[in-house]
Each structure stands twice: as structure tokens, then as C-alpha cells.
PDB file of N, CA, C, O and CB in Angstrom:
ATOM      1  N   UNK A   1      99.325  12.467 -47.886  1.00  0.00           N
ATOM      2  CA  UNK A   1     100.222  13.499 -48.348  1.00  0.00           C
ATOM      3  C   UNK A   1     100.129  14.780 -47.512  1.00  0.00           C
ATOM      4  O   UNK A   1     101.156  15.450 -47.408  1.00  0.00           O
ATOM      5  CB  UNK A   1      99.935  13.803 -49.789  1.00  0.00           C
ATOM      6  N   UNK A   2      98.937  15.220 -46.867  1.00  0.00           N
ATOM      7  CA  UNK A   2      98.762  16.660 -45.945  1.00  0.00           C
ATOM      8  C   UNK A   2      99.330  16.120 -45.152  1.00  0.00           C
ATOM      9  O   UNK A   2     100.334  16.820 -45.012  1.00  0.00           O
ATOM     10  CB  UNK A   2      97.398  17.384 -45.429  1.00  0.00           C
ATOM     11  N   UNK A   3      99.437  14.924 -44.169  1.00  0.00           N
ATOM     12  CA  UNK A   3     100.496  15.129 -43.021  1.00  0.00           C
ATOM     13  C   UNK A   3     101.608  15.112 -43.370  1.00  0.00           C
ATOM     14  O   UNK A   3     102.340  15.848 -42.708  1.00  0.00           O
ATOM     15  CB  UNK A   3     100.527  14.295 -42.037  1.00  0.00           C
ATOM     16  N   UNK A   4     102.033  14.609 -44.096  1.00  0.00           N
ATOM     17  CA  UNK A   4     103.792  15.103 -44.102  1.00  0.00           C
ATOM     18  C   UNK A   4     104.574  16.734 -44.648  1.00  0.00           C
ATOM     19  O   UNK A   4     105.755  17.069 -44.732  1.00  0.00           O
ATOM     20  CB  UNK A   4     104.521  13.944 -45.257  1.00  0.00           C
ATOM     21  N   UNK A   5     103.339  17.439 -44.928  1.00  0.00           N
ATOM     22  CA  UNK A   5     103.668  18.949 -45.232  1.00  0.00           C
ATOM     23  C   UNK A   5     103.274  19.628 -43.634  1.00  0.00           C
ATOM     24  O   UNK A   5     103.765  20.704 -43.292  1.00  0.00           O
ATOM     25  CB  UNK A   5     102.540  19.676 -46.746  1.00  0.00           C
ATOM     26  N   UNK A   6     102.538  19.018 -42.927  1.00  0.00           N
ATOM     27  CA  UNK A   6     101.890  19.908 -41.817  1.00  0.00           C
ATOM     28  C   UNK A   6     103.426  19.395 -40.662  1.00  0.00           C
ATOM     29  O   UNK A   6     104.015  19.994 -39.762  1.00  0.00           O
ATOM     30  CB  UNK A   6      99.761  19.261 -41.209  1.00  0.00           C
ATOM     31  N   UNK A   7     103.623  17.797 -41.392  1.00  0.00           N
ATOM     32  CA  UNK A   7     104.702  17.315 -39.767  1.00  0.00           C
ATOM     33  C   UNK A   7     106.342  18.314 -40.800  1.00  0.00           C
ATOM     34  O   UNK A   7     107.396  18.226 -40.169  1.00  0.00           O
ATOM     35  CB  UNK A   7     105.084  14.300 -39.374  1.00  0.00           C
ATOM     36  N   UNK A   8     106.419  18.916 -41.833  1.00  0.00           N
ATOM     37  CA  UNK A   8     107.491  19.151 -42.586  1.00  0.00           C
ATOM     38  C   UNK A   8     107.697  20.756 -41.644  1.00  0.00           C
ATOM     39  O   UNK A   8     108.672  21.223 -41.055  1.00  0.00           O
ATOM     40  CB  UNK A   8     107.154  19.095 -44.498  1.00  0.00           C
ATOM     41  N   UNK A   9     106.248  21.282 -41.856  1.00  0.00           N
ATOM     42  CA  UNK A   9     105.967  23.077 -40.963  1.00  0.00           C
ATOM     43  C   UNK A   9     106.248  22.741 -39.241  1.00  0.00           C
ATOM     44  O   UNK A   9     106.583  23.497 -38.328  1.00  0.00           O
ATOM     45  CB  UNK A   9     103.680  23.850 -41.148  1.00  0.00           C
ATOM     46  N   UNK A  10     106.036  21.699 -39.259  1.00  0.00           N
ATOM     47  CA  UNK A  10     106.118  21.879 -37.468  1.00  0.00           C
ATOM     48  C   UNK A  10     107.582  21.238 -37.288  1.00  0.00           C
ATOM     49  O   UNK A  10     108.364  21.493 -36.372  1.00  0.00           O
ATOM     50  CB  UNK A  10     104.685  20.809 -36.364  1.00  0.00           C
ATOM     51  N   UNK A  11     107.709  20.678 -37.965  1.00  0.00           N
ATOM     52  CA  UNK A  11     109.730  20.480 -37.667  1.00  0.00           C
ATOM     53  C   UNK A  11     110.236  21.324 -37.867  1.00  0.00           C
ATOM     54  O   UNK A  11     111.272  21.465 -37.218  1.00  0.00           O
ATOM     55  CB  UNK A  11     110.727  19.587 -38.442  1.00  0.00           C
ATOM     56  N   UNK A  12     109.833  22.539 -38.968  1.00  0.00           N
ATOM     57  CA  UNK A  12     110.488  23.647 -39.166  1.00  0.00           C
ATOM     58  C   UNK A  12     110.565  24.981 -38.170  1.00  0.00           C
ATOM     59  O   UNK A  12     111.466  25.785 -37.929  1.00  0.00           O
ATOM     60  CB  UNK A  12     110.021  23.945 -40.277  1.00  0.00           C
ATOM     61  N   UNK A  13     108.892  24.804 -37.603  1.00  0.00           N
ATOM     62  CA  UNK A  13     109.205  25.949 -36.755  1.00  0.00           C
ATOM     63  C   UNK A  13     109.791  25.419 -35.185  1.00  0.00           C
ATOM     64  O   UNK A  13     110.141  26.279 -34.376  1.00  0.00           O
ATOM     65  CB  UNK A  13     107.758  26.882 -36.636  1.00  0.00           C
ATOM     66  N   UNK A  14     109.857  24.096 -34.867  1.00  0.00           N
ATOM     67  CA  UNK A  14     110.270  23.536 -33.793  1.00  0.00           C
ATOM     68  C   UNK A  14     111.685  24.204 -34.026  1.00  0.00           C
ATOM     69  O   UNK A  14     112.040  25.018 -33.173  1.00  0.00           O
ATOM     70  CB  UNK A  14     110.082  21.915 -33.680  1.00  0.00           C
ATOM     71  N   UNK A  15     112.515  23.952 -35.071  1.00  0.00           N
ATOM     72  CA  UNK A  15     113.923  24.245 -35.149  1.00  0.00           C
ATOM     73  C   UNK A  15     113.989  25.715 -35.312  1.00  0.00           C
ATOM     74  O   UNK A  15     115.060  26.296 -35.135  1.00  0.00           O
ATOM     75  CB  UNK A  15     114.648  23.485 -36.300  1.00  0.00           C
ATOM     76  N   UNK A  16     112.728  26.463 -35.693  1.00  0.00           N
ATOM     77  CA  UNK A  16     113.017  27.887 -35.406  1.00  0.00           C
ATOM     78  C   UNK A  16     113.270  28.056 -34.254  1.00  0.00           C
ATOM     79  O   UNK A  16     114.367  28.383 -33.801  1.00  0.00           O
ATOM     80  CB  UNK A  16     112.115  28.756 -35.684  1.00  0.00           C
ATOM     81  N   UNK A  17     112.017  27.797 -33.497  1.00  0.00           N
ATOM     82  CA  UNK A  17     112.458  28.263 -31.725  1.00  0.00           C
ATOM     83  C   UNK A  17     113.618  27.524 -31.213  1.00  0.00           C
ATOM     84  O   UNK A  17     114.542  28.090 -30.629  1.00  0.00           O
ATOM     85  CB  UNK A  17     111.179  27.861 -30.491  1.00  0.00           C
ATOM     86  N   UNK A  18     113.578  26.434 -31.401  1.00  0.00           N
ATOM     87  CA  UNK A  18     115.193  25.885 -30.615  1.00  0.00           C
ATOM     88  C   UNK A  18     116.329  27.309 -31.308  1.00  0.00           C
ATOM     89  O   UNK A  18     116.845  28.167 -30.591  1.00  0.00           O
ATOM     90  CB  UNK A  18     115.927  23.631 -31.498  1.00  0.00           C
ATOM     91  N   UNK A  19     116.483  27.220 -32.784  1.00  0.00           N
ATOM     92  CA  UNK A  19     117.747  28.177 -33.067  1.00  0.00           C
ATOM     93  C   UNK A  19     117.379  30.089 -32.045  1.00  0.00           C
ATOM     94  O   UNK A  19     118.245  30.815 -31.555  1.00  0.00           O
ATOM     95  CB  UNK A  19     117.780  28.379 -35.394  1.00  0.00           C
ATOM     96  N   UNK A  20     115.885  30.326 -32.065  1.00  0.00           N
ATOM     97  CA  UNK A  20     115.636  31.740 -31.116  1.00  0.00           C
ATOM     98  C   UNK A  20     116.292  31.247 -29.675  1.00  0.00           C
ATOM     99  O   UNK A  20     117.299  31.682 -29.116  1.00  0.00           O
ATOM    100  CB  UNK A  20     113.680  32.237 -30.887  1.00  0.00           C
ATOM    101  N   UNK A  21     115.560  30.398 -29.340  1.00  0.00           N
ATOM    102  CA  UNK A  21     115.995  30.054 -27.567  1.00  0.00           C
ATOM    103  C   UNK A  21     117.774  30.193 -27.898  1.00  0.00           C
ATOM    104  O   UNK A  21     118.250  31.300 -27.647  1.00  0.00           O
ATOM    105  CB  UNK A  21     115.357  27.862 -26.773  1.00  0.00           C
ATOM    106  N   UNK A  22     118.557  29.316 -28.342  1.00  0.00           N
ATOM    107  CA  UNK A  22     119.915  29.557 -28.259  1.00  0.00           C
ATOM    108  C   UNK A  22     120.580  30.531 -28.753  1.00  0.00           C
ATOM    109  O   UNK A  22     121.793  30.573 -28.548  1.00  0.00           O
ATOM    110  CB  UNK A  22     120.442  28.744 -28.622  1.00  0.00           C
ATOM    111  N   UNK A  23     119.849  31.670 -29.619  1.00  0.00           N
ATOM    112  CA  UNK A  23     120.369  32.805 -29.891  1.00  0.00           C
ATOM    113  C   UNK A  23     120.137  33.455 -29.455  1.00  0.00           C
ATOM    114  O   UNK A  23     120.286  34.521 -30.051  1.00  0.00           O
ATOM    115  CB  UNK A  23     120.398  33.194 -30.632  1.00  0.00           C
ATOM    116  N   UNK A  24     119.502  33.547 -27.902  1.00  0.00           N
ATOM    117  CA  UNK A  24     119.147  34.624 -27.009  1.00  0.00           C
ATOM    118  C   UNK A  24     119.737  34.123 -25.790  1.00  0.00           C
ATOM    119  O   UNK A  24     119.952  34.964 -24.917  1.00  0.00           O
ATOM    120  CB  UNK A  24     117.601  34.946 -26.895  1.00  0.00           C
ATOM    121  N   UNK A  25     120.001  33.079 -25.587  1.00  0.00           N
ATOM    122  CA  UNK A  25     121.311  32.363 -24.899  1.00  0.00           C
ATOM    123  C   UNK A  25     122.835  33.167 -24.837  1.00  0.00           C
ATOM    124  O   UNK A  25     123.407  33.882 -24.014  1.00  0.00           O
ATOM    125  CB  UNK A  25     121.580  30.957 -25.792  1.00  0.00           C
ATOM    126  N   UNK A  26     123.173  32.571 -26.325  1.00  0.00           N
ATOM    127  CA  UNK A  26     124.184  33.280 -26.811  1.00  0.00           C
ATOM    128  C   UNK A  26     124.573  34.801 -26.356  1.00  0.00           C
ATOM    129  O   UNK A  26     125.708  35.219 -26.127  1.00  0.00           O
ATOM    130  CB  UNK A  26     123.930  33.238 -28.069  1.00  0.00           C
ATOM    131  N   UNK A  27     123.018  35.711 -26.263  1.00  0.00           N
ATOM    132  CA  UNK A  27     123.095  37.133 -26.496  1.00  0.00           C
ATOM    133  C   UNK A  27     123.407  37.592 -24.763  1.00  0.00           C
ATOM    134  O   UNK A  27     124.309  38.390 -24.506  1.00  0.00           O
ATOM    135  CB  UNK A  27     121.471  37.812 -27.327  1.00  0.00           C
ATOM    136  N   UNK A  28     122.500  36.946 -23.607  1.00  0.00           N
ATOM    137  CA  UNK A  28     122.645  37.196 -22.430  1.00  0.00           C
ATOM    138  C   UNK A  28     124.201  36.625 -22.445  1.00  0.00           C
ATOM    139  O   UNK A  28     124.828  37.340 -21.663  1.00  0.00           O
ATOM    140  CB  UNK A  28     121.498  36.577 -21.478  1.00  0.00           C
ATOM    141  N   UNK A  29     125.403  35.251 -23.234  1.00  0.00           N
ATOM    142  CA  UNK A  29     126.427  35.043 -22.558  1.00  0.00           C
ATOM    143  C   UNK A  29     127.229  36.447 -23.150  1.00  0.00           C
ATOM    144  O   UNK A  29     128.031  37.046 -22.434  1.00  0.00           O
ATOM    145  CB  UNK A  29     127.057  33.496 -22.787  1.00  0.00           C
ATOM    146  N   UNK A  30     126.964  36.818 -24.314  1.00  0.00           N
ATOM    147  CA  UNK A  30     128.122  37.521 -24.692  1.00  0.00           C
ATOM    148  C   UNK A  30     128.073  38.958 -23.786  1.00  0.00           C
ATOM    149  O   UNK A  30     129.088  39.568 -23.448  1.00  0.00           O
ATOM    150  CB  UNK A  30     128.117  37.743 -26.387  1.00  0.00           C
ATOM    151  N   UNK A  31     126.318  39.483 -23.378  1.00  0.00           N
ATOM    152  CA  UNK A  31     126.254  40.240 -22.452  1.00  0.00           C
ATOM    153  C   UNK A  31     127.132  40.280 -21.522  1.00  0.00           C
ATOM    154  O   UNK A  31     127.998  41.108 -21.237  1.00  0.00           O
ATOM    155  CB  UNK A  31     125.353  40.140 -22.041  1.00  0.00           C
ATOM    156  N   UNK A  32     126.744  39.060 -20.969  1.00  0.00           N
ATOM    157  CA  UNK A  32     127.806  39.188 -19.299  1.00  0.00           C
ATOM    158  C   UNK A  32     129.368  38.630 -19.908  1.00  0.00           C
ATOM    159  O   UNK A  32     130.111  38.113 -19.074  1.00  0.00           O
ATOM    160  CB  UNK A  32     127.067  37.666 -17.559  1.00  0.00           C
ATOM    161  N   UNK A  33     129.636  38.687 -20.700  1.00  0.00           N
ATOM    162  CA  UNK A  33     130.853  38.821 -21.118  1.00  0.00           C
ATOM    163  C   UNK A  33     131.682  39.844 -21.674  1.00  0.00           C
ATOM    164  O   UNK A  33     132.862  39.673 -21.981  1.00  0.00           O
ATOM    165  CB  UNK A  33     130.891  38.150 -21.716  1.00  0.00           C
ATOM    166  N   UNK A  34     130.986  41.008 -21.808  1.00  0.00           N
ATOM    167  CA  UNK A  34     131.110  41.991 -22.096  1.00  0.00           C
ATOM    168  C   UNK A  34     131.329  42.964 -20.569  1.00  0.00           C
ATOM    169  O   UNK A  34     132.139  43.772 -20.117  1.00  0.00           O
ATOM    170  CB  UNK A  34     130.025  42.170 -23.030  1.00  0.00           C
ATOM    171  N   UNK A  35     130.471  42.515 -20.291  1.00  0.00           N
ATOM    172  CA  UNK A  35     130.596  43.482 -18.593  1.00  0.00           C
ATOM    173  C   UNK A  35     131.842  42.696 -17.776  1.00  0.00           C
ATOM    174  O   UNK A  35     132.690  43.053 -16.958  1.00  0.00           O
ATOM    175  CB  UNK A  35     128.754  43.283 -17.311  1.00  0.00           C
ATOM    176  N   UNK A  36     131.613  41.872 -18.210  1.00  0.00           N
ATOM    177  CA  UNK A  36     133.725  41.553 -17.287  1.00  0.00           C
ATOM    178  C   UNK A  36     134.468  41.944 -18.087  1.00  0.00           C
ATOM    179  O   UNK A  36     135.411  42.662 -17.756  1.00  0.00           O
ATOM    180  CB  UNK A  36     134.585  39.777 -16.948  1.00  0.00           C
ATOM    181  N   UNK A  37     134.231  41.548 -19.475  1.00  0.00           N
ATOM    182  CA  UNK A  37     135.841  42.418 -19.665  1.00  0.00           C
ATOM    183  C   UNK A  37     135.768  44.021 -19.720  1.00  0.00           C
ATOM    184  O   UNK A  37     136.912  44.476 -19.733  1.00  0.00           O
ATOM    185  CB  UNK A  37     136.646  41.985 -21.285  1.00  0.00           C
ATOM    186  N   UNK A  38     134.906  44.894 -19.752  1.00  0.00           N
ATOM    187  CA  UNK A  38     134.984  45.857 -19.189  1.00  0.00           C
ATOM    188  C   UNK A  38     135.343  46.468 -18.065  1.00  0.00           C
ATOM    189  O   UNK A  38     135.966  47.488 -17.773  1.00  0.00           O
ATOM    190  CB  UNK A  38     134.404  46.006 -19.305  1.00  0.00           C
ATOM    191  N   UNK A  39     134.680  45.406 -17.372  1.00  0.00           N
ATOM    192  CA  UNK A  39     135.154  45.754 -15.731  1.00  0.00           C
ATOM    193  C   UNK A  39     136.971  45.798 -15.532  1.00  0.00           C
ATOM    194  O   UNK A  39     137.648  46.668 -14.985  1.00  0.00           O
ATOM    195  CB  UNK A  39     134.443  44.246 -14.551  1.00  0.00           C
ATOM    196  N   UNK A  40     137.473  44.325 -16.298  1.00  0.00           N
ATOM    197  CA  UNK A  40     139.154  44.104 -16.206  1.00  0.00           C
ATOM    198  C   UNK A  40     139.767  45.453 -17.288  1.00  0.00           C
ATOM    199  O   UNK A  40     140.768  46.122 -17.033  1.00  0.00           O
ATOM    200  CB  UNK A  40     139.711  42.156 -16.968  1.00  0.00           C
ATOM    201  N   UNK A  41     139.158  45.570 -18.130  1.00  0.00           N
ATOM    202  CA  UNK A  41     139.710  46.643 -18.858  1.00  0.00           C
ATOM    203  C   UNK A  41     139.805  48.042 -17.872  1.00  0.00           C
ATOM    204  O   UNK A  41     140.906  48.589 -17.817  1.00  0.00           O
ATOM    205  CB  UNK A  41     138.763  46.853 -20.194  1.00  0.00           C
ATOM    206  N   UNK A  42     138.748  48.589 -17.146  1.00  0.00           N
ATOM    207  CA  UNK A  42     138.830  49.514 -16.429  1.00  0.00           C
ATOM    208  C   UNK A  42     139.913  49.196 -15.187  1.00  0.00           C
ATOM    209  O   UNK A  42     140.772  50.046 -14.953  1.00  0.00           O
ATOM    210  CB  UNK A  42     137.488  49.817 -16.094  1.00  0.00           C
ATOM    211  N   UNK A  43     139.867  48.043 -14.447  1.00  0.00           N
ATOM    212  CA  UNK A  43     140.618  47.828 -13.297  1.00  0.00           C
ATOM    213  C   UNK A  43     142.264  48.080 -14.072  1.00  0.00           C
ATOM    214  O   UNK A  43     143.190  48.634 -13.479  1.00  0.00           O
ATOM    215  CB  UNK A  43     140.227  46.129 -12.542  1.00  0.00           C
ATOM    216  N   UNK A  44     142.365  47.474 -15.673  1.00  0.00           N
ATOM    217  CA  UNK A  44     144.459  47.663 -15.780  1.00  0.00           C
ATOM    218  C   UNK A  44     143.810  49.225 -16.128  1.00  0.00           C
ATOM    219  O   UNK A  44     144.606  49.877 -15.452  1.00  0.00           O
ATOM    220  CB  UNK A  44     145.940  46.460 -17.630  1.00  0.00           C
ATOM    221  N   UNK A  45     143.290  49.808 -16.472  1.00  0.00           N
ATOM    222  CA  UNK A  45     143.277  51.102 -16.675  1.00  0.00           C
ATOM    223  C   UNK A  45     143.758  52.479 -15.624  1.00  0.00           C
ATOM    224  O   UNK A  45     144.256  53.588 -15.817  1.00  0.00           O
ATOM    225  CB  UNK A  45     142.054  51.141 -16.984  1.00  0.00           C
ATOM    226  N   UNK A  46     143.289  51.683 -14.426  1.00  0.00           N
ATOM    227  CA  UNK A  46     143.040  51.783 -13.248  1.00  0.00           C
ATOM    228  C   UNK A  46     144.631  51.888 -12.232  1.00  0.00           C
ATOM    229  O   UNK A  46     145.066  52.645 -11.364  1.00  0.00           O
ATOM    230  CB  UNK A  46     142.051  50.542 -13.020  1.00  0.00           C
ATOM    231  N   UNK A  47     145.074  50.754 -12.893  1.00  0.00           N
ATOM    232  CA  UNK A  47     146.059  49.997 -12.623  1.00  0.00           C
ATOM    233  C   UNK A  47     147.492  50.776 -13.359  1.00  0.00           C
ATOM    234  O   UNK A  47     148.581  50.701 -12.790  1.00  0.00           O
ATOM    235  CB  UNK A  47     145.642  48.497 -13.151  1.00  0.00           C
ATOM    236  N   UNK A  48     147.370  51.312 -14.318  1.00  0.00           N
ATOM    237  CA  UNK A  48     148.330  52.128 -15.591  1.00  0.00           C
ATOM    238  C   UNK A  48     148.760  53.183 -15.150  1.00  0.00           C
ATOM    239  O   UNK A  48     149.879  53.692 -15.207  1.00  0.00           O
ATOM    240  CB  UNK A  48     147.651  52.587 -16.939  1.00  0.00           C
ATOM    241  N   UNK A  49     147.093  53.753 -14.349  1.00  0.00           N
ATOM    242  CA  UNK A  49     147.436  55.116 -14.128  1.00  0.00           C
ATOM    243  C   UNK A  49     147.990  55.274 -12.834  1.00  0.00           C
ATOM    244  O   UNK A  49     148.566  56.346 -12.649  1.00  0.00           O
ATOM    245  CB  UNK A  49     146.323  55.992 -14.294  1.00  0.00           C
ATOM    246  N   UNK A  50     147.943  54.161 -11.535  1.00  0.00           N
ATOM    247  CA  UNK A  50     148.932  54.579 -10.851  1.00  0.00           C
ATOM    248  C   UNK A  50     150.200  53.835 -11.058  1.00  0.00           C
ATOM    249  O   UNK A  50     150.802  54.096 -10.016  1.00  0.00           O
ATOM    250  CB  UNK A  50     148.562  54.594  -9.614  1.00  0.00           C
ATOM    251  N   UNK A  51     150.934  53.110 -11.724  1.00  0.00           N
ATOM    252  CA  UNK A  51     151.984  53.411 -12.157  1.00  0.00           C
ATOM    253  C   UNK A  51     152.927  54.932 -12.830  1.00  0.00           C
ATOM    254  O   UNK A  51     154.081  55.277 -12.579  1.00  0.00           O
ATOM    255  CB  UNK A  51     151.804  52.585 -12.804  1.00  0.00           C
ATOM    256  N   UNK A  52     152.180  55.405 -13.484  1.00  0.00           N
ATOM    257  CA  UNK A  52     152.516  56.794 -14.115  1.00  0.00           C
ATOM    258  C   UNK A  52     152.964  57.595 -12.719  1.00  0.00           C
ATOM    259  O   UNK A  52     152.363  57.706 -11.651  1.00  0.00           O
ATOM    260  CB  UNK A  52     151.041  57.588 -15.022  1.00  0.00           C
ATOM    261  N   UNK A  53     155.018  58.413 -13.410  1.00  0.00           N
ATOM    262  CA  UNK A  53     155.187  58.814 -12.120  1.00  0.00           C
ATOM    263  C   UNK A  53     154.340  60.217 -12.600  1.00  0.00           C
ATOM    264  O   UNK A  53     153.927  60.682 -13.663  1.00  0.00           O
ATOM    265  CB  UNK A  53     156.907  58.874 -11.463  1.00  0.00           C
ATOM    266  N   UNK A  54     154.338  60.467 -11.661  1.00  0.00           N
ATOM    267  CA  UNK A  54     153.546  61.931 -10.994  1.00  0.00           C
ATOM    268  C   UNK A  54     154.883  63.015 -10.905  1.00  0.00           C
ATOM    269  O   UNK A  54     154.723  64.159 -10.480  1.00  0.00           O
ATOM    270  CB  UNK A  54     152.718  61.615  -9.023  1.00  0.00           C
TER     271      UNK A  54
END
């Protein structure tokens, strides 16, 4: 009966770190997903203002 509570804790924290590792995955994609569309947001911004006549 103690091994199947000790193998119950180590499946559990195995699936902790797998869900940390891919939620820090997640966090660096949305990072660099954030810095491009910033970047395209600034370039039509960029882009707006020389259209505008002068």
C-alpha cells in the first residue's frame, strides 16, 4: 500500500514540472510575440504618419 501513495506523489509532481516547463514555454512564446507585434504596430504607426498631408 506505501508504494502506490509514494508512485501516486511522484506522478503528481512529474506532471507538475511537465505543466511549469510548458508554462514557461508558453511565457518566452507569448514574449517574443509581443515584441513583433509591437514592432508591426510601430512600423503602420510609422507608416500613418507619413501619409498625413503636411
Amino acid at each position: 500500500m506505501p508504494w502506490t501513495m509514494t508512485a501516486a506523489v511522484l506522478l503528481a509532481t512529474a506532471g507538475l514540472l511537465v505543466l511549469g516547463a510548458l508554462a514557461c514555454r508558453l511565457w518566452l512564446d507569448v514574449r517574443s510575440l509581443a515584441r513583433e507585434v509591437d514592432g508591426a504596430a510601430r512600423a503602420l504607426a510609422e507608416a500613418a504618419g507619413e501619409l498625413k498631408p503636411s
